[in-house]
N, C-alpha and C positions, 0 to 999 in steps of 0.2 A: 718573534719566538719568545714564550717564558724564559726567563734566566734559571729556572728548574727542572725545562723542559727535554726530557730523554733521561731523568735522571730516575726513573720509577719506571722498569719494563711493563711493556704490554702483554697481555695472552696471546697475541694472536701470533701466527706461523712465523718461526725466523728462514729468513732464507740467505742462506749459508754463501760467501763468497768461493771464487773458484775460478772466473773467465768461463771461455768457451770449454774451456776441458773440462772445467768443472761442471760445466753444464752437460757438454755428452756424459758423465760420469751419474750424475743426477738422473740423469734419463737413463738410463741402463737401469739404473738399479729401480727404480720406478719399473719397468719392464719384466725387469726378474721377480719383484715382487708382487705384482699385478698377474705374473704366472702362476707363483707359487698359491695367491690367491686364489684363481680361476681352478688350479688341481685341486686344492683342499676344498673346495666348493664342491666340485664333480664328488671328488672320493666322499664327501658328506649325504650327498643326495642318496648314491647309490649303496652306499650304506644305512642311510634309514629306508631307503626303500624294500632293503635285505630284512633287516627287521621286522618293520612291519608286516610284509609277505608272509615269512614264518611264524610270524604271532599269531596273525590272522588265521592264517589257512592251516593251523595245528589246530587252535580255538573252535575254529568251524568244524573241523574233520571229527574233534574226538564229540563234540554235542551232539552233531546231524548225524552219523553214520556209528561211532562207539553208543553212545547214550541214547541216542534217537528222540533229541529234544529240541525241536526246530526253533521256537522262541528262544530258548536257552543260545543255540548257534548264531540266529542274527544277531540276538545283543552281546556276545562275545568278540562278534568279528565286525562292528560297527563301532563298539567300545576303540579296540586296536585301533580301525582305522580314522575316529574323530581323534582319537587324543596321539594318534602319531602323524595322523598327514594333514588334516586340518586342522589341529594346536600347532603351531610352532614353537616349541618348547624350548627355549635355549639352553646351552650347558652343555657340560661333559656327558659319556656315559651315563656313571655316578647320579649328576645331578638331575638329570633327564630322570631318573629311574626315582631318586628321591621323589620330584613332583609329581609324579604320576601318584605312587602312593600317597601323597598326601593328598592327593586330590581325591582320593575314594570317598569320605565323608560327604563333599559336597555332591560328587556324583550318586550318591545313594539315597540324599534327599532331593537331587532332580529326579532322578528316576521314579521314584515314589509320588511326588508331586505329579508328575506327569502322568502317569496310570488313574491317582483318583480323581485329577481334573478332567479328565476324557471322559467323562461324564456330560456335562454340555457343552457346546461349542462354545456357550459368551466364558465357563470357567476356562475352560483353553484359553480362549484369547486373552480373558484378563490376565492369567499366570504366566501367559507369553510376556503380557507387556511388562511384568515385576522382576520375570526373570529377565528377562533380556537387559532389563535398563541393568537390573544388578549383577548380573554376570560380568557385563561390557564394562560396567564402573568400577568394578572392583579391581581391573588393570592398575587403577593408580597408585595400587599398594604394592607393588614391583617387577621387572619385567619376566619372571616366570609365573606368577600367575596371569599378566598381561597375552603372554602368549599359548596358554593352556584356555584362556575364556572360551573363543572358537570352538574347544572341540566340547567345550562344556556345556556350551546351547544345543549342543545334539543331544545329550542325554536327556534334555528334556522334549527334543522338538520329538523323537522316536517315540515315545511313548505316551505322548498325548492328542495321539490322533486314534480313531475308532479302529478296532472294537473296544469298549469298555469292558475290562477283561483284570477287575482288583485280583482274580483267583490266579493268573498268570505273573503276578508282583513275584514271587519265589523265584520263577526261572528268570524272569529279565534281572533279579539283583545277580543271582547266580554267575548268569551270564557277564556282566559286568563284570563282577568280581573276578571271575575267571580271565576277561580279556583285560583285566587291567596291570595282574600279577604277570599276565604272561607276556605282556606289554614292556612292564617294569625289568623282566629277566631278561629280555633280549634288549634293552635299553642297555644294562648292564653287562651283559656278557655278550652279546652278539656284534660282530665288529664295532665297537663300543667307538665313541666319539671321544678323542684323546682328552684326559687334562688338561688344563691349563694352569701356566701357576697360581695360586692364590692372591688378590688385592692386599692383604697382609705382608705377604712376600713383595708386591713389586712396593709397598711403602715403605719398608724396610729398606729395601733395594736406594729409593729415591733418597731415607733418610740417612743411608750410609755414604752415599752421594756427598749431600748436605754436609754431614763433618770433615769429609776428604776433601770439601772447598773451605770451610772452614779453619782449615789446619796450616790454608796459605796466608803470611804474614807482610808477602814483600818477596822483589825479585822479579824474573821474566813471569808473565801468564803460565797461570797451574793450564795449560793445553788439556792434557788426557783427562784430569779433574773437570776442568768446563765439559767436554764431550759429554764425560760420563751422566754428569748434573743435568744435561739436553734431553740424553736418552733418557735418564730414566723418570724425569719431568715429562719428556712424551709419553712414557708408556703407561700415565694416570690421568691422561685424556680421556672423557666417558667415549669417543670415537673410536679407541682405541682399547679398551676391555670389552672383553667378550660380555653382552649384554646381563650373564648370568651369577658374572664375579662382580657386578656393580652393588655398594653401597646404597641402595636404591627404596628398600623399604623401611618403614617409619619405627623399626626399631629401634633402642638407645645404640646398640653396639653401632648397627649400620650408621646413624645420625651422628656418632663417634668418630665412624671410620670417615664418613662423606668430610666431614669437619677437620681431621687429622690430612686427608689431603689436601683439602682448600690450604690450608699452616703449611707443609712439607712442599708443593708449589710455591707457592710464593717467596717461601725459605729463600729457594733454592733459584728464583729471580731474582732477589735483594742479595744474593750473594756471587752470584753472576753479575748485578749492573757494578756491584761494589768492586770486582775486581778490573772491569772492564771500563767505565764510565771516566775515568780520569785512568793519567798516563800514569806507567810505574815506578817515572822519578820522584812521584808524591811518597813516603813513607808509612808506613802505618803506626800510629800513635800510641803509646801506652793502654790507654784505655781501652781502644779500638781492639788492640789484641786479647787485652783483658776477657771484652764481651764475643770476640769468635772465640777464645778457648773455649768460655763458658758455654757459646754455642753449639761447639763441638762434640763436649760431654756430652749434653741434652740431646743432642741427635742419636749420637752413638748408643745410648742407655735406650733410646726408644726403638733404635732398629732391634739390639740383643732380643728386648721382649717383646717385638712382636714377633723376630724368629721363633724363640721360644715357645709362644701363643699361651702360656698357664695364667691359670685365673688368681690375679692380684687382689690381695686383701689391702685394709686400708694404709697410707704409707711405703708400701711399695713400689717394685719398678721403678721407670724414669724419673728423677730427682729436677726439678727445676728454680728452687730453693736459692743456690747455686747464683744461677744464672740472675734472677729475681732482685736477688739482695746488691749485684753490679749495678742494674738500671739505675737505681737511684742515685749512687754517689758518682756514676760518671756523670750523670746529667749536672748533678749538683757544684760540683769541685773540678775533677780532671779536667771535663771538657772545658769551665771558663778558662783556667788555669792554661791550657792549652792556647787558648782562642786570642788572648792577652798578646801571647809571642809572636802570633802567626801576622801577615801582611793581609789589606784586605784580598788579594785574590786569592791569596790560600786559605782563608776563614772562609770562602766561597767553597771551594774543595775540600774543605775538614767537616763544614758542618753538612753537603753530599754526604760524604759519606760517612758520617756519621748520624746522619738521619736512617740511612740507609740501614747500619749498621746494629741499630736500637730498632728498626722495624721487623730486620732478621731474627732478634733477637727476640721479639715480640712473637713469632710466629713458631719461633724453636719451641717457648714456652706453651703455648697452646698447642701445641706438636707431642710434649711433653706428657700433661694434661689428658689432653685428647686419647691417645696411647693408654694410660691408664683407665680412661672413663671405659674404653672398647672392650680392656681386659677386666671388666668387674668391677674396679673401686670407683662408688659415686661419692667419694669425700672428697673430691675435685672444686665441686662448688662452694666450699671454704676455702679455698685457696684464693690468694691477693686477686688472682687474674681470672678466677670461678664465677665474673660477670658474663663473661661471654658461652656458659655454660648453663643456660639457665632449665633448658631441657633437661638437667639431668635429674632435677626436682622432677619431673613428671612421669608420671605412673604410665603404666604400658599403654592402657584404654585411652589415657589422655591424645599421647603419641596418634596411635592408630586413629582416635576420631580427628584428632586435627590433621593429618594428611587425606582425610575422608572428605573431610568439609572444605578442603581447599580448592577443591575444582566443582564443590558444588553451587556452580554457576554457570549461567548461560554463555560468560564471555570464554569458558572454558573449552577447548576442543575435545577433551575427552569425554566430558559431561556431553556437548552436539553429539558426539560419535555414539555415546551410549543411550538417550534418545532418538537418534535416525536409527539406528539398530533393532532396539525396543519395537519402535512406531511401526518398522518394517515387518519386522517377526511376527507382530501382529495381524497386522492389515492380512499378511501371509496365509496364517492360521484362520483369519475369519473369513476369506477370501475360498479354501480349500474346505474348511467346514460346511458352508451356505452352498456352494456348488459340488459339492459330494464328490470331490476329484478323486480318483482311484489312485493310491502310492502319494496322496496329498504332502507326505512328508518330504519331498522333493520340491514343492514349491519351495519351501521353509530353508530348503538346504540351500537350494540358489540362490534364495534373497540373502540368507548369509553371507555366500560364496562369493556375490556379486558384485552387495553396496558397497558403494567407495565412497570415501569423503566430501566430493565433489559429482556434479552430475555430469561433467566431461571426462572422467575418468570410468562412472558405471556404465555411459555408454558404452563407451571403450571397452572394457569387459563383457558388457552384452552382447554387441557383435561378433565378437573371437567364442566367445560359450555356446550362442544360437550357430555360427558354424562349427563348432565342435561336436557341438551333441548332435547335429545333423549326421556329419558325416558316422558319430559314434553308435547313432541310433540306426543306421542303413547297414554298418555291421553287426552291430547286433542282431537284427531283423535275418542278418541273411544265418546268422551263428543258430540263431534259433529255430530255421527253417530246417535246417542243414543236419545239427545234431536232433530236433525234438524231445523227447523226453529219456534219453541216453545219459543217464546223472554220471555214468564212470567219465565218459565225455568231459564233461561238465568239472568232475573232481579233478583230470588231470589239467583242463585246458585254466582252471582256473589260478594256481600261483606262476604261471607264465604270465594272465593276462597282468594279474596285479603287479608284477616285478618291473613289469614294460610300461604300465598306467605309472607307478609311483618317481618314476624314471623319468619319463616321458616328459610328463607336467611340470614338475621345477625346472628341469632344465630347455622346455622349445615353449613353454609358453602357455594359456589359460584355455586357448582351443584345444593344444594336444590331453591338458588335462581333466579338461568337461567329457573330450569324445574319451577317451581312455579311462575314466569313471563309470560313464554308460555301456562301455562293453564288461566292467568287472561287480554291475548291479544287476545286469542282465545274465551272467552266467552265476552268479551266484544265487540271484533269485530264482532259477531255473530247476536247483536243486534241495529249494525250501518246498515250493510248492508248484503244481502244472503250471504253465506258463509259456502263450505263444506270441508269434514273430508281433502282436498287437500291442505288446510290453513296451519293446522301441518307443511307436509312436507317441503313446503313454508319455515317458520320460520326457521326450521333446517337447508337448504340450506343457508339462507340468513345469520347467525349466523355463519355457518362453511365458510363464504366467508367473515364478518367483524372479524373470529376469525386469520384466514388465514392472511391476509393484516396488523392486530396487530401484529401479530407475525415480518411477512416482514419490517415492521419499525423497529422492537423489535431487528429483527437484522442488520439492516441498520446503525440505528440514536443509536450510543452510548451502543451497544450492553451487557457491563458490568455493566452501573448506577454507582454509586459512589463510585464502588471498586475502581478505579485507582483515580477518581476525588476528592477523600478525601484527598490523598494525594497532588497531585499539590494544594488543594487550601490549607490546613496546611503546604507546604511547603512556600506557598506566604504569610501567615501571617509568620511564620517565618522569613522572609526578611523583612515584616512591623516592624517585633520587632526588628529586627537589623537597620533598619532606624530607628524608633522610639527613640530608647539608642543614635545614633546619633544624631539628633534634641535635644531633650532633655539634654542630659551633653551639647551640644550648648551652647543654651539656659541659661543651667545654668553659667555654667564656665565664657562665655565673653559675658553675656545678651546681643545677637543679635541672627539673623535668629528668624521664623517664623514657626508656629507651622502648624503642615501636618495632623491634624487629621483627615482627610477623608479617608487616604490611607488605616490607619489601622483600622477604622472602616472599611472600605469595604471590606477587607481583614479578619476580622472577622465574619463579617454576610454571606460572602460566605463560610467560612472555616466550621458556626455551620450551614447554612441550607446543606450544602455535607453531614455531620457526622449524623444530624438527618434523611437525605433520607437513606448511609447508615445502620442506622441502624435499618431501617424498610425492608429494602433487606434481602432475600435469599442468605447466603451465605458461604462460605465453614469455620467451626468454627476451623479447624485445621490448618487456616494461619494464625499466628501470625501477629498481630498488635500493633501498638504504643500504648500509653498512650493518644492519643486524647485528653480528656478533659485536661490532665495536660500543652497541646499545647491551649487550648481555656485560661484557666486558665492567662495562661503569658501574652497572646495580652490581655486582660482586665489589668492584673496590667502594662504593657506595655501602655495601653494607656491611665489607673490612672496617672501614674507618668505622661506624656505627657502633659495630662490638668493641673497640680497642682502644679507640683514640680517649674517651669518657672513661675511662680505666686507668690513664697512667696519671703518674703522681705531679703537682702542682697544679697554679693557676695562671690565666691567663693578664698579667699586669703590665705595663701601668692601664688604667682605663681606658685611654687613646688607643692604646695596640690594640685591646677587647672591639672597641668598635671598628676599629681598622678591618679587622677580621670579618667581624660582622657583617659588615658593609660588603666583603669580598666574596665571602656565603651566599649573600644574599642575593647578588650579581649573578653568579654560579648559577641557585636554584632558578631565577627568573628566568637563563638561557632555554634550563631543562622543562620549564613550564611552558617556554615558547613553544619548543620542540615537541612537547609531548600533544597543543593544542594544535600546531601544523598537522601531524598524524594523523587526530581525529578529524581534523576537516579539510585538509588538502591545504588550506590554506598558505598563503605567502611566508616564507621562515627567511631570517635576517642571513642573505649571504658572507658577513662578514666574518669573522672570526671572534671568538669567544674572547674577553678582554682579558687579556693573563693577569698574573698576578705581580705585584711588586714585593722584590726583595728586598728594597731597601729599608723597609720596614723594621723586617725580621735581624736585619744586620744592624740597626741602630738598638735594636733590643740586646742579641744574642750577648756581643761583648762589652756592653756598657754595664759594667757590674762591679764596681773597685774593691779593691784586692780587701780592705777590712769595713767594706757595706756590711751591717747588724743581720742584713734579710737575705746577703748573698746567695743563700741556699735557693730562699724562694724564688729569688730573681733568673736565676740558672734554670731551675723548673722551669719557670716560667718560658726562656727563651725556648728551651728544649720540647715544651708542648706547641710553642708556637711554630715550629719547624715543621713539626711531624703532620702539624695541623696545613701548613702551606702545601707540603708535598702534598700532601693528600687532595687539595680546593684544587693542585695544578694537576694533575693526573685526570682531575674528572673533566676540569678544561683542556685538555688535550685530548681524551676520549668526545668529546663535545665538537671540536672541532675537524676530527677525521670524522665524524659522523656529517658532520656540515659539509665536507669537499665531496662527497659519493652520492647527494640528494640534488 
């Protein structure tokens, strides 16, 4: 085992002691909460199903029956129903209702595009393939419009199918606009989907946390302080925010926020192993308390304003000044000064934790920073520690295109998902154009409806829809024998059907809600235009011909999904982290070259969107797989150290220790390049264990410094980057090695 090792927590799940009782105790509440989840689940469906029913079927009534303007009515009540039951919008109320409206711009130029490319079939199809790719890609720029795309290929697939009718453009926007307001009202006022608190509030939450462990000096374990730090550490888990409150799009403030967490985690690790990692008969050192007061400050100043939430001019809010101007002269004086008196096993345990202590304090500051960058002031990137902030130079378009162009690549799964999409939509459109399918926009809808990322999953779908719509289309058939052309029929049988269809579907499954879509197209068509029991059939064929052509992509385009693509893209952040250890010991050793942080961010955010599509796949549980998160795990401290470590103050002396390091870098990287070519090729990976690191290095440096050396200062820097630098090469060799035991 490193002599370092356990002294830098991991991300991954702690699991709390307790025995047997503790264990039934765990499991209850696992239980309770697994319920309360399953209610809040139920009460959601059935409340957006309330919704959209009344959107719908007001929309319809006052066009079709008030106004008397059929086009006007289906694109009102198609509008409601694409962007309330096939978008999955996430969010509050509020936020639900927000997106919709903003989505009208884009909807008004699908709609428009789609009426004047219905003109010939190959402009259909072409506009299908531009849209589709670009609707589906445009997910990457965050999960509410991720989950609005869905219902926004309907605005186009509706209206590019025959007749060619530019003079009908009027009422189909009409109608749009009409179902989108009234869409947005009942989002908002109609048993509305609760708040949640704001990402703001739970980082505050986390950073007020952070100074209340902070503010322990010595004495038994701060207990309710560690709980608190747990909780509210968990509650800035992306698993754990509702997908809608996520820091997720390529804004500064978001990229602020997302950054501000990364800092207030790890805080709030490094101030957890600090209190816990060594016993409480060690003391805590002058210095040491020095840098948690100054810790504390900075946290505390950063929760106030992000309560507060007002826009900070330059100079404002959180102060980390403070905090800043400690770093140096503990590294410099105190801590030798300290290190002098102590025995070697306690120089073992001062300079723990006071690595520890100076990376807290590391993270307070960029917490500090952060916090202001979110609230307005971009004078951050002048600041001592404004390396790590290098985004904030960048203009908005800059942002937006480089979160655009980061998944534009084939090794990317959203880029696959939004060409199989594309490819589909098309084939769809040219497939229902060439065969002059009656209701041809049903194809379109299925293939939508259908493909899945994998072709063992579309099947899967296809069977459960081809028996759905069987059984949906034999009731229809019999609905439409039975009433015939009886529209009062028809006006009252229809927000029943839809309440039970929207019901129905989320919660038993894709059969109940194929067949329960085809009884609520079948009576609503019934009262646009004549229409008999031959509609059914109709539907079923056109369903079994967009379920068909899903499938044909499904196995064409990428036919596994992200079984195999998880690994090439964890094997490519693996090669970011063995670059990364090279820049970095760079960097440090002979302060030159230039920091690459792009690589292994993007090498990161492809490696977690693969891991999160796999593991919404269908897939066989009996092939052993890696440790994954303990590979996401390392490119984040991989790319901590990258921003931080080439930031603090000294160098790395005497030459020997430089290459010492080097050398152990180098070790390091060559693990992660093994590791990353086993990935790509199956090939043979060295069962052994990663070679830790030697301390005794760092302990012939740290305190060999006499009391009136001319360079003392420098020599102290010195030892103190070489510290900071070990924890760091031993964390990624201990992420290295729980990857190694799980393969």
């Amino acid at each position: 085992m490193s002599p370092l090792q356990g002294t830098t927590p991991r991300s991954g799940p702690r699991q709390p002691a307790g025995g047997p009782a503790g264990a039934v105790l765990r499991r209850a509440r696992y239980l309770v909460e697994h319920a309360r989840h399953g209610l809040r689940g139920h009460r959601s469906v059935v409340g957006n199903a309330i919704r959209v029913t009344v959107a719908s079927c007001v929309a319809f009534y006052l066009c079709r029956y008030a106004l008397g303007l059929t086009v006007m009515s289906v694109y009102a009540t198609f509008t409601v129903v694409s962007l309330g039951v096939l978008a999955r919008i996430p969010g509050s109320g509020r936020q639900r209702a927000t997106t919709v409206l903003t989505a009208i711009p884009a909807g008004l130029v699908l709609i428009t595009l789609g009426t004047l490319l219905a003109v010939q079939t190959w402009a259909a199809v072409l506009g299908m393939l531009v849209i589709g790719f670009v609707v589906a890609y445009a997910g990457t720029t965050g999960p509410r419009i991720a989950g609005a795309a869905p219902g926004m290929q309907l605005l186009y697939i509706l209206p590019c199918f025959p007749p060619y009718a530019p003079e009908a453009l009027g009422q189909r926007i009409s109608g749009f606009l009409l179902g989108a307001v009234l869409l947005a009202l009942a989002q908002r006022f109609l048993v509305p989907e609760p708040d949640t608190p704001s990402f703001r509030r739970l980082l505050a939450d986390a950073a007020d946390a952070a100074a209340r462990l902070a503010d322990h000096h010595g004495g038994p374990l701060p207990g309710e302080a560690l709980a608190r730090a747990q909780e509210t550490g968990d509650a800035l888990r992306p698993s754990r925010v509702p997908p809608a409150d996520l820091p997720a799009s390529p804004t500064l403030a978001h990229k602020a926020m997302a950054h501000a967490t990364e800092a207030v985690r790890t805080l709030l690790a490094r101030l957890e192993a600090l209190h816990t990692s060594v016993g409480p008969q060690y003391t805590y050192h002058p210095e040491t308390v020095v840098l948690l007061e100054g810790i504390s400050d900075a946290a505390r100043e950063a929760a106030k304003a992000l309560r507060r939430g007002k826009r900070l001019r330059p100079g404002e809010g959180p102060s980390s000044a403070v905090l800043q101007s400690e770093l140096a002269p503990v590294r410099a004086h105190r801590a030798v000064d300290t290190l002098e008196q102590l025995s070697t096993d306690d120089r073992l345990v001062y300079l723990r934790r006071r690595s520890q202590v100076v990376q807290a304090a590391d993270c307070a500051v960029v917490l500090a920073l952060a916090t202001r960058l979110m609230l307005g002031d971009r004078s951050v990137e002048r600041s001592p520690a404004g390396q790590a902030f290098t985004y904030a130079r960048a203009r908005a378009h800059q942002l937006w295109w480089q979160r655009l162009t980061t998944h534009l690549t084939p090794r990317s799964v959203i880029f696959q998902n939004a060409c199989r999409f594309a490819l589909g939509l098309a084939a769809a459109r040219a497939v229902a154009g060439l065969l002059d399918l009656q209701h041809g926009f049903w194809v379109l809808l299925a293939t939508l409806t259908l493909t899945r990322t994998t072709s063992l999953e579309t099947w899967s779908a296809v069977r459960q829809a081809l028996l759905g719509t069987l059984v949906g289309a034999v009731l229809a058939g019999g609905l439409l024998v039975l009433v015939h052309d009886r529209d009062t029929v028809y006006a009252v049988v229809l927000p029943v059907v839809m309440l039970v269809a929207f019901i129905a579907g989320p919660l038993r499954g894709l059969a109940w809600a194929q067949g329960g879509f085809t009884l609520v197209v079948a009576t609503l068509f019934a009262q646009v235009s004549p229409v008999t029991w031959q509609l059914a059939p109709v539907r079923l064929v056109d369903v079994l011909v967009g379920s068909l052509i899903g499938l044909a992509c499904g196995l064409v385009a990428w036919p596994r999904g992200a079984g195999r693509e998880v690994r090439r893209s964890m094997a490519g952040l693996c090669s970011a982290i063995a670059d990364a250890i090279g820049y970095t010991t760079t960097r440090v050793v002979d302060r030159s070259g230039g920091a690459d942080c792009v690589a292994i961010n993007r090498a990161l955010v492809l490696a977690q969107e693969s891991l999160a599509q796999y593991h919404c796949e269908l897939r066989d549980e009996s092939v052993g797989q890696p440790d994954w998160p303990s590979v996401l795990v390392a490119g984040a401290e991989a790319r901590r150290g990258e921003r931080l470590l080439p930031g603090r103050p000294g160098r790395i002396a005497p030459q020997e220790v430089g290459a010492w390091l080097r050398r152990a870098a180098d070790r390091t990287a060559a693990d992660y390049r093994s590791l990353a070519r086993h990935l790509r090729t199956d090939s043979e990976v060295p069962r052994k264990d990663a070679r830790s690191l030697d301390i005794r290095a760092l302990l012939a440096v740290a305190p060999a410094v006499p009391r009136h050396c001319p360079d003392r200062e420098a020599r102290a820097l010195s030892a103190a980057l070489l510290l900071d630098s070990v924890i760091w090469l031993d964390a990624l060799t201990a992420d290295l090695n729980r990857i190694h035991k799980e393969m």
